[in-house]
C-alpha positions as CSV (number, residue, x, y, z in Angstrom):
1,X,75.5,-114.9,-9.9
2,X,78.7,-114.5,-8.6
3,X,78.3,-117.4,-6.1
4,X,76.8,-119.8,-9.0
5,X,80.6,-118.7,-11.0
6,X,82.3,-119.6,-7.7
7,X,80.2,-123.0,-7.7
8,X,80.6,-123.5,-11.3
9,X,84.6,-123.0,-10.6
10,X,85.1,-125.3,-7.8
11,X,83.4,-128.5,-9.4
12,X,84.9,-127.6,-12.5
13,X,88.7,-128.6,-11.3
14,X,89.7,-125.5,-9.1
15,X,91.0,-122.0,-9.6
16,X,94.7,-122.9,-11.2
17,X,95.4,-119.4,-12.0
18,X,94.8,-118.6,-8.1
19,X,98.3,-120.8,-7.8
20,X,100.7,-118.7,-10.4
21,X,99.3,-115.1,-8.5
22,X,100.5,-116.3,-5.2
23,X,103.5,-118.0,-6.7
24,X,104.0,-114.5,-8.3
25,X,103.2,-112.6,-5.1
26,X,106.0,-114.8,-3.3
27,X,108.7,-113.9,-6.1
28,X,108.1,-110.8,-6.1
29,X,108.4,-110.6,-1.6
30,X,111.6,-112.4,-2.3
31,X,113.1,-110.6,-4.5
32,X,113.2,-112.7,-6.9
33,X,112.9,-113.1,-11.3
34,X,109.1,-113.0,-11.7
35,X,109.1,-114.1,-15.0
36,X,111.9,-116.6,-15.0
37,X,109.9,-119.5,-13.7
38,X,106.8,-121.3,-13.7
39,X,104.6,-121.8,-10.6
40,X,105.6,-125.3,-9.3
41,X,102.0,-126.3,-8.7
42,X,100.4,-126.0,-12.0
43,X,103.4,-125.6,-14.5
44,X,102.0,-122.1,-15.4
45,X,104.0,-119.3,-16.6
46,X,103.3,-115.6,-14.1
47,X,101.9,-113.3,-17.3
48,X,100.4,-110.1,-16.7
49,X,99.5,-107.7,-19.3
50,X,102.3,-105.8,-19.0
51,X,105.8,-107.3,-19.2
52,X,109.0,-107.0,-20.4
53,X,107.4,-106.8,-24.0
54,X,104.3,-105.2,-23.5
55,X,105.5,-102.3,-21.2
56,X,103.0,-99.5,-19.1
57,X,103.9,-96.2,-20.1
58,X,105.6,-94.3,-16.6
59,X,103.9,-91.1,-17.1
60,X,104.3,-89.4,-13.4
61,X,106.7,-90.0,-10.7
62,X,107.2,-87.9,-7.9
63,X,108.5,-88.0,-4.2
64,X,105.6,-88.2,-1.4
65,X,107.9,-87.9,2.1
66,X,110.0,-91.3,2.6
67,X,108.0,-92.9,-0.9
68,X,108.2,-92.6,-4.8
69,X,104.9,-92.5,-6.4
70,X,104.8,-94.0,-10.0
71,X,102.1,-93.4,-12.2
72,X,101.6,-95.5,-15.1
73,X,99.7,-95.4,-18.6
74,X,98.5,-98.8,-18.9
75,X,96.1,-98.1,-22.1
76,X,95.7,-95.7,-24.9
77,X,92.6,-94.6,-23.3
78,X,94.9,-92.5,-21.0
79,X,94.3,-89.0,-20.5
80,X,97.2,-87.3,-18.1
């Protein structure tokens, strides 16, 4: 199945989305504003379900050695 939806995919014009990840991906390595532009290739906006107006609730942070660890909410459904 999963080989027939890659199939189905590729004749069908491409993974586009695949483009604005990677553009996202490179923002985000160079420090830059992730949602300020659109990916150059396709002309799509970087969305993710939580953004600037949709926001994760942090519901854990603590210090492991050298690193924060941040844990987020990112449904209702959360139990803590």
């Amino acid at each position: 199945m999963i080989l027939g939806a890659l199939a189905v995919g590729a004749a069908a014009g491409g993974f586009p989305d695949l483009h604005v990840y990677r553009y996202g991906g490179d923002a985000v390595l160079h420090q830059e504003r992730l949602y300020a532009t659109d990916d150059p290739v396709t002309g799509y906006p970087f969305t993710f379900p939580w953004c600037p107006d949709h926001r994760a609730e942090l519901v854990e942070s603590r210090a492991i050695g050298d690193v924060a660890l941040l844990r987020y909410a990112l449904s209702e459904r959360f139990e803590g």
